[in-house]
N, C-alpha and C positions, 0 to 999 in steps of 0.2 A: 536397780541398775537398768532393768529393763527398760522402767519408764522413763528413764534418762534418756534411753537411746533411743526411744520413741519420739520424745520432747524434740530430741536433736534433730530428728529425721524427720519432724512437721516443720519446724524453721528453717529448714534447707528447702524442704519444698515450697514454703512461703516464698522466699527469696526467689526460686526458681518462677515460681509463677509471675512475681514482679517482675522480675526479668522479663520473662518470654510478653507480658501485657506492655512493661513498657518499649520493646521492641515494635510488638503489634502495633501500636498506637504510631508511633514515630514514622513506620513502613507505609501506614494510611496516609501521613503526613506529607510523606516526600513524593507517594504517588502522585496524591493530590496534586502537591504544586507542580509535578510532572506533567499533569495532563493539563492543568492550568497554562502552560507555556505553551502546551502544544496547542490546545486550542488560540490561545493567542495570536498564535504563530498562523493559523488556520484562518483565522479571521482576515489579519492583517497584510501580508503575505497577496501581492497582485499576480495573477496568473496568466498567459500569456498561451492562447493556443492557435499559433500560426499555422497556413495550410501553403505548403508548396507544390506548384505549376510549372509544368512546360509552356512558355507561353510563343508567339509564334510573331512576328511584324508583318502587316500586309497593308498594301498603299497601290492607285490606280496609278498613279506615274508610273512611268517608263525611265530605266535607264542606261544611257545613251553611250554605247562603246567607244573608243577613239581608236579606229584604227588602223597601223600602219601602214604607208601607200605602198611604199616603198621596202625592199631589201636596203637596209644599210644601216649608218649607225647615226644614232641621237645623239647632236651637238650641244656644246656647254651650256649655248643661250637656251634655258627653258625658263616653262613660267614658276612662279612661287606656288607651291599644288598649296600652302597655306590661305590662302587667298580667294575671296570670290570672283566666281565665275561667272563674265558675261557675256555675249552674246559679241561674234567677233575677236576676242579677246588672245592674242599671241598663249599659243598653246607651246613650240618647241620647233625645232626646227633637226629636218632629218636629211643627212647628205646619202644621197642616191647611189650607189656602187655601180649600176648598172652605164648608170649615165655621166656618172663623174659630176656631180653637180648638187648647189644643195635645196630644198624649197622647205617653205613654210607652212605647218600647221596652225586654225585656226579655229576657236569654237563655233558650234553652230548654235549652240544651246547653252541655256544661264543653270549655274549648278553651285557645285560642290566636287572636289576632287576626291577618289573613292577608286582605290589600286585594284590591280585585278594581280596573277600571280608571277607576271614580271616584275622586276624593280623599275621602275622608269627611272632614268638618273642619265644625267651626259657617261657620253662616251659608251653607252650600250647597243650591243647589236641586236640589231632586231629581223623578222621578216616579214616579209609582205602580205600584210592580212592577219599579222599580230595584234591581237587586242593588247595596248598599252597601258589601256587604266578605262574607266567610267568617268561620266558627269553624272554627280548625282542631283535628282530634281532640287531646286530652291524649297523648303516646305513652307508656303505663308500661310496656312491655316492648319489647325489643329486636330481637324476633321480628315484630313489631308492623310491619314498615317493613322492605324490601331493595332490592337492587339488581340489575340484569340487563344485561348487556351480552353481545356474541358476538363471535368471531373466526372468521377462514379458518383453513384446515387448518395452511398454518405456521406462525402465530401460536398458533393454539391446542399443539399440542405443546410449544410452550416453558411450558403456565400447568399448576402443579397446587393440587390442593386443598390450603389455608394458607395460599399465595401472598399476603403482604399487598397492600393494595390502597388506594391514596391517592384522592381523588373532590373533584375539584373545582368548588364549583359559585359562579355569579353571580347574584347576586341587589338590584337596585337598587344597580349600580353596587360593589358590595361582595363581595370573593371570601373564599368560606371552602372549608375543607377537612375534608371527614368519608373516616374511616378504618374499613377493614373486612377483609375476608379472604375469598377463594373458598371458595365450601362446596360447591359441583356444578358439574359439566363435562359436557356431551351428550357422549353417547361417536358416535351419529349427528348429519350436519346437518340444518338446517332447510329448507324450500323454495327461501331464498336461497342455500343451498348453505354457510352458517357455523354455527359452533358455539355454541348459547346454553350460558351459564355463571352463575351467580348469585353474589353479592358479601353476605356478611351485613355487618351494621354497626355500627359501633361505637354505644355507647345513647348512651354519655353525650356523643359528637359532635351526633351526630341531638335529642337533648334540647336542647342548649345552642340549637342553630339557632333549635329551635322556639320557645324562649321568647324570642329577640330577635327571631322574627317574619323571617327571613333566609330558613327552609328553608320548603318546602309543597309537597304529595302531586303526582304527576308531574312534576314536576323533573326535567331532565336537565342532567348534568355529564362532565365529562372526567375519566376513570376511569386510573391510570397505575399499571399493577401492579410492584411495585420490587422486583429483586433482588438477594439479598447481593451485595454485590463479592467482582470476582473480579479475578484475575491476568490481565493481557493473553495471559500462557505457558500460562496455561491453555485461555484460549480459542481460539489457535493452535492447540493440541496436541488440542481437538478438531476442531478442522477438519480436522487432518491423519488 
């Protein structure tokens, strides 16, 4: 009897031991292909580690106030503010209170129309020595208009010159985006202790702004310098 239940009680443990071996085995198994996807996934898998800027617009033009001569109020005839600005050009016409009469404004200078915090529209009052709006410069060169933003010491190390550079800015509720490139890097910092960096810029982004009247001189945007994708393995394999 004894040996019976001995007998019985090695075959259960036999059993048992299959059991638990071929768990064992199957648990290597499924690791395996666990980690198998994940490196895959590691490999494959492009990584994307953008750096974002305060960036800053700065341009040697000047620009040019319009404004009003007169106390009184701005008549219906005005000009299209969509429209280029030349030289000469029927600005609006403002009827005088004082004098009971009405005279004509005219440009002095070739631009672009660019509001300041009145509405200029017919039929508004205005007074004498009111800034009505800007002309802003025509921009024919590219060079004409850049951007400046800076970083700390570890941010700066990752930016070099060519680095594209995407520049977001808000303008009346409406976002656009001009495109440019680093073209200088301080190789010292500044008093605050970061690194000024200059951003050239695309013309025909900065163009297009300026004729719908979106862009205008000191403007700042959020500056997001983007580079290529990379491998997650790669960027492990620098860190290691």
């Amino acid at each position: 009897m004894e040996k019976h239940l001995k007998l019985i009680e090695k075959e259960r443990n036999n059993v048992a031991g299959k059991a638990e071996r071929w768990i064992f085995s199957w648990g290597i198994i499924l690791i395996s292909i666990l980690l198998s996807i994940c490196m895959l996934f590691i490999l494959v898998t492009p990584h994307r580690d953008d750096i974002f800027f305060n960036a800053r617009f700065h341009t040697q033009h000047k620009i040019i106030p319009v404004i009003s001569p007169y106390s009184g109020i701005i008549k219906k005839d005005v000009f299209d503010t969509n429209n280029a600005i030349k030289p000469n050009t029927f600005l609006f016409t403002i009827f005088d209170l004082s004098a009971q009469k009405e005279t004509s404004v005219y440009a002095k200078e070739a631009g672009y129309y660019m509001p300041n915090k009145i509405k200029f529209r017919s039929k508004t009052y205005v007074s004498k020595n009111d800034t009505l709006f800007y002309i802003m410069p025509d921009i024919k060169n590219k060079d004409e208009i850049y951007c400046t933003a800076d970083a700390d010491q570890s941010a700066i190390e990752k930016l070099s010159i060519g680095d594209q550079v995407l520049i977001n800015i808000e303008s009346y509720g409406e976002n656009s985006d001009v495109s440019g490139t680093i073209s200088s890097i301080a190789k010292k910092p500044d008093q605050s202790g970061k690194y000024p960096f200059q951003i050239s810029l695309d013309y025909k982004d900065i163009r297009n702004l300026s004729e719908k009247g979106i862009f205008y001189f000191d403007q700042q945007g959020k500056a997001r310098v983007k580079f290529k994708p990379q491998k997650l393995a790669y960027k492990l394999l620098n860190l290691l």
